[in-house]
C-alpha positions in Angstrom: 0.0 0.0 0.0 3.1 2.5 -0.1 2.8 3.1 -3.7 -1.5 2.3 -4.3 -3.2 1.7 -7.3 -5.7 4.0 -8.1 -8.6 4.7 -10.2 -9.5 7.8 -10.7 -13.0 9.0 -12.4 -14.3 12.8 -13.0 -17.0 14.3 -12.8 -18.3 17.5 -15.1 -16.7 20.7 -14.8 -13.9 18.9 -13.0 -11.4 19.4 -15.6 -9.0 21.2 -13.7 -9.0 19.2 -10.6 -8.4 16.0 -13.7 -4.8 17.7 -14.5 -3.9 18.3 -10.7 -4.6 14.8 -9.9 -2.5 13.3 -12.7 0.3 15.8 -12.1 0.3 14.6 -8.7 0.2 10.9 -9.0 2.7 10.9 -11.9 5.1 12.3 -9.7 4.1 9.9 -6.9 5.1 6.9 -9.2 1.8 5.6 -8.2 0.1 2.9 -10.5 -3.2 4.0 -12.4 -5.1 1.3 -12.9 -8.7 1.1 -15.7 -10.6 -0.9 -13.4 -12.2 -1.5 -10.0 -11.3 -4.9 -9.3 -7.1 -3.6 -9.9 -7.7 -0.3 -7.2 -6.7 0.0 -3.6 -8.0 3.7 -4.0 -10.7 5.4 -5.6 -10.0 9.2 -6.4 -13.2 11.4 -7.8 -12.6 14.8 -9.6 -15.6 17.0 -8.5 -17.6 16.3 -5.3 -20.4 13.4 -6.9 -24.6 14.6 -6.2 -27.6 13.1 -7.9 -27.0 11.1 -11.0 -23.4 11.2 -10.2 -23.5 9.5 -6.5 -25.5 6.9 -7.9 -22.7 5.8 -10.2 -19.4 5.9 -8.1 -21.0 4.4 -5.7 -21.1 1.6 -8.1 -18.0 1.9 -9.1 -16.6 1.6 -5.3 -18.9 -1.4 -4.7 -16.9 -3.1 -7.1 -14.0 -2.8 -5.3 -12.1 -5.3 -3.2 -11.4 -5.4 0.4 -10.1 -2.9 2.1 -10.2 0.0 -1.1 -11.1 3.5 0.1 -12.3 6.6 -2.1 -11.8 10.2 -1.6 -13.0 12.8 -3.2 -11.3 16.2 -4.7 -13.5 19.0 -4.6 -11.0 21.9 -4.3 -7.3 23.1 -6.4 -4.4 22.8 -4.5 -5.2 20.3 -1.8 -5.1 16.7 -3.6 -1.1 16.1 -2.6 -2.5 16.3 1.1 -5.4 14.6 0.2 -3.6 11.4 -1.7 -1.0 11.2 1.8 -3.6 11.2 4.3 -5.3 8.1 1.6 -2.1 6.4 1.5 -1.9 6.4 5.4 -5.1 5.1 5.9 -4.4 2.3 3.2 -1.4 1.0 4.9 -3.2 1.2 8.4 -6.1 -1.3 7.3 -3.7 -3.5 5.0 -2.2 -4.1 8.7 -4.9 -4.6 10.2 -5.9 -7.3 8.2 -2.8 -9.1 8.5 -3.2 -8.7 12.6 -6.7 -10.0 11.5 -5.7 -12.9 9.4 -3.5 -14.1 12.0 -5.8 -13.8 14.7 -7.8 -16.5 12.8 -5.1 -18.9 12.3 -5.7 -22.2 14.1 -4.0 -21.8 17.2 -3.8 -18.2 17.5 -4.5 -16.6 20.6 -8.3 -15.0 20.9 -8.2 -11.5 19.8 -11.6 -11.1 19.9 -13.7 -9.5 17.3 -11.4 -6.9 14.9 -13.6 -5.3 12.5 -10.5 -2.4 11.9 -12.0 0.8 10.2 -14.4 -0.5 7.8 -17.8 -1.1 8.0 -17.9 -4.5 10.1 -17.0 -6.7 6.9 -13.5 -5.4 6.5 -14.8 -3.4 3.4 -12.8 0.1 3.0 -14.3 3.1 3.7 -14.7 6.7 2.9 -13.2 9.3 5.9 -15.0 12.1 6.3 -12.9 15.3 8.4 -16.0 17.5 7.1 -18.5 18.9 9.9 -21.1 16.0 11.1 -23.8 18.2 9.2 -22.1 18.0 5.6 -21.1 14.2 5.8 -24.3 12.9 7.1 -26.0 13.8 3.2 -23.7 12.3 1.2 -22.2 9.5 3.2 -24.3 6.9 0.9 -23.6 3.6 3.3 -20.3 4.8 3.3 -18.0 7.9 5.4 -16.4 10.1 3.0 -13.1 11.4 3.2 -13.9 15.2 2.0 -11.8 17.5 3.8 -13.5 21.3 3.4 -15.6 19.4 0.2 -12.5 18.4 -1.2 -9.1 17.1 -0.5 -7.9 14.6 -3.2 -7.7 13.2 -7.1 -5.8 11.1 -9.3 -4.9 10.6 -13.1 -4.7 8.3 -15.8 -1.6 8.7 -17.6 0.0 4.8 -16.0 -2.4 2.5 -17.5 -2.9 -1.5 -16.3 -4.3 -4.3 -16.8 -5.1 -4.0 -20.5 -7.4 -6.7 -22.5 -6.1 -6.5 -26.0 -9.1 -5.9 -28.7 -7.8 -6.6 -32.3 -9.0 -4.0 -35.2 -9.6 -7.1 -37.8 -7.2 -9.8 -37.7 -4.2 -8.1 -37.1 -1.9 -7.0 -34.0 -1.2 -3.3 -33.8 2.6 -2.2 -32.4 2.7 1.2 -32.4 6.5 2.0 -32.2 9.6 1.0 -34.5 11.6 1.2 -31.2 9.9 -1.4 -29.4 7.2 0.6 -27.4 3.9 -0.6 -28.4 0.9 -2.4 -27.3 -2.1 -4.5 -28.6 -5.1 -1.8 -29.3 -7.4 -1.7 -26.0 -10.1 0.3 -27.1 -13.1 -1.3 -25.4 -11.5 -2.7 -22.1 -13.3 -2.3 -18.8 -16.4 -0.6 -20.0 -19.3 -3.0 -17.9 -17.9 -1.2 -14.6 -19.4 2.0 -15.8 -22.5 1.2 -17.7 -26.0 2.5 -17.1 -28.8 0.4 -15.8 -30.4 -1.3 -19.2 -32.8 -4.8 -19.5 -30.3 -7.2 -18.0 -30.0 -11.0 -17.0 -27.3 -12.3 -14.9 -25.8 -8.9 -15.2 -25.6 -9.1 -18.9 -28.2 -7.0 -21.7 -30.8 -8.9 -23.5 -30.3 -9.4 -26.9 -33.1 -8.7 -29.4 -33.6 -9.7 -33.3 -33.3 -7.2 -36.2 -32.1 -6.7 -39.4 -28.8 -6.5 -40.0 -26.8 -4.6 -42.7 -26.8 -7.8 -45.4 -30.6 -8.8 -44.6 -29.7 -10.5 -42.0 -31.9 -11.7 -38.7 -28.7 -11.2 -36.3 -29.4 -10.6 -32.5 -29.0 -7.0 -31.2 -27.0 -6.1 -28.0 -27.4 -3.0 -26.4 -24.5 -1.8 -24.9 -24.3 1.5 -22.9 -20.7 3.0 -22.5 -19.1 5.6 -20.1 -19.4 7.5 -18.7 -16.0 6.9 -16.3 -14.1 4.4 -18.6 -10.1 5.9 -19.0 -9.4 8.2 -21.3 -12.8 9.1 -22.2 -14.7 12.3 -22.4 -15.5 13.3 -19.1 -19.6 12.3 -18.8 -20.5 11.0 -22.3 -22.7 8.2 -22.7 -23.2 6.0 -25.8 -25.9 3.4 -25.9 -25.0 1.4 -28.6 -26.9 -1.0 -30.5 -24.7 -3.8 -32.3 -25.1 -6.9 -34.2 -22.2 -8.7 -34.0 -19.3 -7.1 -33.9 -20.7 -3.7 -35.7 -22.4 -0.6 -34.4 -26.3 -0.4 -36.0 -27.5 2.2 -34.0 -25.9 5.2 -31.6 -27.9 7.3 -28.7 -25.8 10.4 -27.2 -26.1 11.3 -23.7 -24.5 12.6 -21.0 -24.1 13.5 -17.3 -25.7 16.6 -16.4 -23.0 19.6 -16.8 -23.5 21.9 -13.8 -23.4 25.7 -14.7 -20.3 27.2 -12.9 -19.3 30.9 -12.0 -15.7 29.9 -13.7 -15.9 29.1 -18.0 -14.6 25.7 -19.2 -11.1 25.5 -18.3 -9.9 24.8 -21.7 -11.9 27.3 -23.7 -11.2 30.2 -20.5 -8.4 32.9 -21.5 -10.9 33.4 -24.9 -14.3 34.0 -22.9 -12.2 36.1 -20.2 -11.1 38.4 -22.8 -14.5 38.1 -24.5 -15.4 39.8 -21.2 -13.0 42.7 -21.3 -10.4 41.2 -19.1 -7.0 41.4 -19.9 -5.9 38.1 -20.8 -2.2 37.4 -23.2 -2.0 35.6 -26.3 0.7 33.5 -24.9 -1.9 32.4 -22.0 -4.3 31.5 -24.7 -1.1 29.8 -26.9 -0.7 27.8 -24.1 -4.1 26.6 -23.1 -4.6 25.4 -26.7 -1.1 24.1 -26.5 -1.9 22.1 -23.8 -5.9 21.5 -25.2 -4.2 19.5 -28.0 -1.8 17.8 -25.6 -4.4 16.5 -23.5 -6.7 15.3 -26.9 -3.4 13.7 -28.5 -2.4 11.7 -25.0 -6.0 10.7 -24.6 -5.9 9.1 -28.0 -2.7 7.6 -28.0 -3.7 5.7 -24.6 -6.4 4.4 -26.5 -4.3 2.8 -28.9 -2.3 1.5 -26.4 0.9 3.7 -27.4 1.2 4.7 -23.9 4.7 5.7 -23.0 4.2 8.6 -25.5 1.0 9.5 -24.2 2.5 9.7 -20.6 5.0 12.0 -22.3 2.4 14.3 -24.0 0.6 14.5 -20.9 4.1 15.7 -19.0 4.8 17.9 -22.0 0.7 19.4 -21.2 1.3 20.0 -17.5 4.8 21.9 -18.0 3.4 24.3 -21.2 0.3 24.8 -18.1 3.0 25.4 -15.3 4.7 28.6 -17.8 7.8 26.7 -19.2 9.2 28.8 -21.2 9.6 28.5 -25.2 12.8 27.2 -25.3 12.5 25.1 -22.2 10.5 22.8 -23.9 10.4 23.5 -27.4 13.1 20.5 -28.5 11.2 18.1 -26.3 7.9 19.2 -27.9 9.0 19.0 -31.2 10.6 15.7 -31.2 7.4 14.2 -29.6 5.1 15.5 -32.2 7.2 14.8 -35.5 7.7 11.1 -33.8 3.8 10.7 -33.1 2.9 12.1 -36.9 6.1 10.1 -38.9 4.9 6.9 -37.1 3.6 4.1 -40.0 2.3 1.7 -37.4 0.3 4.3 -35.8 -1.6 5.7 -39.3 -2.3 2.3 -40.0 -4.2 1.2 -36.8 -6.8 4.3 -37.0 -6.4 5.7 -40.7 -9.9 5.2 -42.4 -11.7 5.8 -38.8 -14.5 8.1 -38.6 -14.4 9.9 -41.8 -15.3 13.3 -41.6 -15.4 15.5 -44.9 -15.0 19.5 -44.5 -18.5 19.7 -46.1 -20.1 17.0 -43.6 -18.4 18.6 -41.0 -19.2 22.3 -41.8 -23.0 21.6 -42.6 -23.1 20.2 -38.9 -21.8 23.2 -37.3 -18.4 21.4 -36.7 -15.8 24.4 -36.3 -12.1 24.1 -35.5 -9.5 21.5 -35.7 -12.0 18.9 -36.7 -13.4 21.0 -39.9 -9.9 21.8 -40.7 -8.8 18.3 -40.7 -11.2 17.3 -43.4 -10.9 13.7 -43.1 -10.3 10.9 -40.5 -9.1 10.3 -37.2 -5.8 9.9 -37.9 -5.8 13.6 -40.0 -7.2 14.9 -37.1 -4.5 13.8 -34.8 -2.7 15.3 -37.3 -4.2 18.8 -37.4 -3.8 18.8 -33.1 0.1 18.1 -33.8 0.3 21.0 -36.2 -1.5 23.3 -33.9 0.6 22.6 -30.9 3.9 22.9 -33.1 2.1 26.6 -34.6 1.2 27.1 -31.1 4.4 26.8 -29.4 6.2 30.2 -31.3 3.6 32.1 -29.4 3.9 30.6 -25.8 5.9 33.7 -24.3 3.7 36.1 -26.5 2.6 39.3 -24.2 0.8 41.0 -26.5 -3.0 40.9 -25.3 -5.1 38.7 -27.1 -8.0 40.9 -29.0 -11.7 40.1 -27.4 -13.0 39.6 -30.7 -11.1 36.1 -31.1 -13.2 33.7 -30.3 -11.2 30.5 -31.5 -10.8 28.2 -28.8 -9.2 24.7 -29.4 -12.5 22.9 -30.6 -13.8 25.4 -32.6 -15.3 28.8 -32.5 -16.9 29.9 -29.0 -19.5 32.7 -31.3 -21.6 30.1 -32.8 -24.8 28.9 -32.5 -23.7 26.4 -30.1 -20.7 25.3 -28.2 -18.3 23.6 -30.9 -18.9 20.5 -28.5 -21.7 20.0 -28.9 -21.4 19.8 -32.5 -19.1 17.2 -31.8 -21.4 15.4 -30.4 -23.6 15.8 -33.0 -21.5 14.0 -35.8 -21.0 10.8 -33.1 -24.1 8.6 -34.3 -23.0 9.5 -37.8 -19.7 8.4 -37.5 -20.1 5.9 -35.2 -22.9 3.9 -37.6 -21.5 1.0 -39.5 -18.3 0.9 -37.4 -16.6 -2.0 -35.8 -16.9 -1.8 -32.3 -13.2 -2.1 -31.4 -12.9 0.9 -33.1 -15.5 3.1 -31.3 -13.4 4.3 -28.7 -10.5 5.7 -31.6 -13.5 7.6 -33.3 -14.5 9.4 -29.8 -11.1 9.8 -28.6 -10.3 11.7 -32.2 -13.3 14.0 -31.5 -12.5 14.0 -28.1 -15.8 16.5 -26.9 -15.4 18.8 -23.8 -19.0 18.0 -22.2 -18.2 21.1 -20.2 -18.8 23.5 -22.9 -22.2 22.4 -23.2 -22.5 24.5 -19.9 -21.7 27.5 -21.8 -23.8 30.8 -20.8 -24.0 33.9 -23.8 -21.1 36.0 -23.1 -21.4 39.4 -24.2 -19.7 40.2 -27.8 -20.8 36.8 -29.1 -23.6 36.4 -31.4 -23.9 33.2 -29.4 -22.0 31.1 -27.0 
């Protein structure tokens, strides 16, 4: 327990806490695990209520004797947070030892040890909050929620992948011996949606299948916690076989905040008449496309340069400077976009045509890309390299720019939410190993869909 594995989910408009918590754990050397059965410690970005309790308290009933979750409601105090967990941790691991000896034959009688948990030796949630905040969102369980926060974790160290193939083939992603088989599906029953089940499985159904066909249909809801996955989307997918017939969009609800979507924030500040630099808003789109590329990459599997690009995000965020990091950059992005293996395991995924895109609303890198998801890696690389002469820019970035990095923030509608839009589309007729490339190369912030009209915009 000196080094825990932990799963870490978020919660809308928890963005922020998300890159705290991964910063932090990477530099822990802690393991970050895709599942609950693999975690000793739960970690949720954003303080769960409703809809959002209901499922991570699933998520922690799934997890073995003696995990523990905490929950990070507030910047800057996850390090002390993630201690206090690890503390705990190794206090009830020793317990249970004492415990298991106790009940050796021959052993002396110890009496009854029930250690910290709930009388089963099942980990618990701590709760330092005043008795008249925990006793509403305890949920069977004390919470460990110092001042409604404390705590988080990230994603970047994955384990305990099951490989899914993309046709018949085995996908190594690296001349240099870094690689993986593709994992775009693993895990995902921890964090599905109540549908029609037996035995904890969903009911198939008969229908027609794309050659005339009386196949069985599954319906199979996704999200909306799986790794490296936009934070609350939820699919419910119909398949037959191995390919997607039908696609529902949802999502968790988006709480309106006082602060703007972290990513899309230096353009609606200066929208607002604040003073804001065009190297803060180089960076947040540095980083944007950082984030997006890692996220993708982990999909794939490729995940030693995803950890990097997610290093390479939180240093352009801390206010490295241009020539700090610009070698390091550069040689990450030319060796993600010059990689063979890579363009072969997603090119031909979601196809998205400029026109397609543009008569959907689509603005931004994903209009620009005109094509699939490996072009659209592609246009996120290029943007970041673009990006990165600008970094140290203190010129102040004009309020009537209203390109953030997924499209324009004056539109009709957030450019997420045209992102969503083009899901079912692109998602129809595909394999289902491959559903989780086509997402992750879209990669929708949910939290724009809290956007309010900002003044200067002819809509936001």
């Amino acid at each position: 327990m000196n080094r825990p594995a932990v799963l870490a989910v978020t919660l809308p408009g928890a963005t922020e806490l998300r890159l705290e918590a991964e910063a932090e754990v990477r530099r822990r050397g802690w393991t970050v695990v895709n599942a609950p059965a693999a975690a000793d410690l739960l970690l949720v970005c954003g303080v769960p209520a409703g809809e959002d309790a209901e499922w991570v308290d699933g998520i922690d009933r799934s997890m073995p004797e003696p995990a523990l979750r905490i929950v990070a409601g507030e910047r800057g105090r996850i390090a002390a947070a993630l201690d206090v967990a690890r503390r705990d941790l190794m206090d009830r691991a020793a317990t249970r030892r004492e415990a298991d000896v106790a009940d050796e034959p021959g052993a002396r009688e110890h009496g009854d040890r029930k250690g910290h948990g709930d009388g089963h030796g099942r980990g618990t949630h701590h709760d330092s909050s005043p008795p008249e905040a925990s006793d509403d969102q305890s949920h069977d369980h004390h919470r460990m929620d110092h001042g409604h926060s404390d705590h988080a974790v990230g994603d970047e160290e994955r384990g305990h992948h099951q490989p899914a193939d993309r046709g018949a083939h085995t996908d190594w992603l690296d001349h240099e011996g870094h690689g993986g088989h593709m994992d775009h599906m693993d895990h995902m029953g921890q964090h599905m949606h109540a549908m029609g089940e037996v035995a904890g499985l969903p009911m198939a159904q008969r229908g027609d299948d794309r050659d005339e066909l009386r196949l069985d249909q599954l319906h199979v809801p996704i999200g909306p916690a799986l790794s490296d996955w936009p934070t609350g989307l939820i699919l419910r997918l119909t398949l037959q076989g191995d390919v997607v017939q039908d696609v529902e969009v949802d999502h968790l609800p988006v709480p309106p905040g006082h602060r703007p979507p972290f990513w899309d924030e230096p353009w609606l500040r200066a929208a607002q008449g604040e003073e804001v630099t065009r190297g803060s808003a180089a960076r947040r789109r540095c980083a944007a496309h950082l984030d997006s590329a890692g996220r993708l990459l982990a999909v794939v599997s490729w995940d030693d340069v995803a950890a990097r690009c997610r290093r390479l995000r939180d240093e352009v965020l801390s206010g490295v400077s241009r020539e700090g990091i610009g070698g390091d950059l550069r040689r990450t992005v030319r060796r993600i976009g010059r990689s063979r293996p890579l363009r072969w395991s997603i090119a031909g995924l979601g196809e998205l045509s400029a026109d397609r895109a543009r008569a959907a609303g689509v603005t931004g890198p994903a209009l620009a890309a005109d094509g699939d998801a490996f072009d659209r890696l592609l246009m996120w690389l290029s943007e970041i390299e673009r990006g990165l002469e600008g970094l140290d820019d203190a010129r102040p970035l004009t309020p009537d720019d209203w390109a953030g990095p997924r499209g324009r923030l004056d539109g009709p509608q957030p450019p997420s939410r045209a992102l969503l839009d083009v899901l079912p589309e692109l998602l129809t007729g595909a394999e289902f190993a491959c559903a989780r490339i086509i997402v992750a190369s879209l990669d929708p912030d949910l939290d724009e869909l809290a956007l309010a009209p900002v003044s200067g915009a002819a809509h936001a």
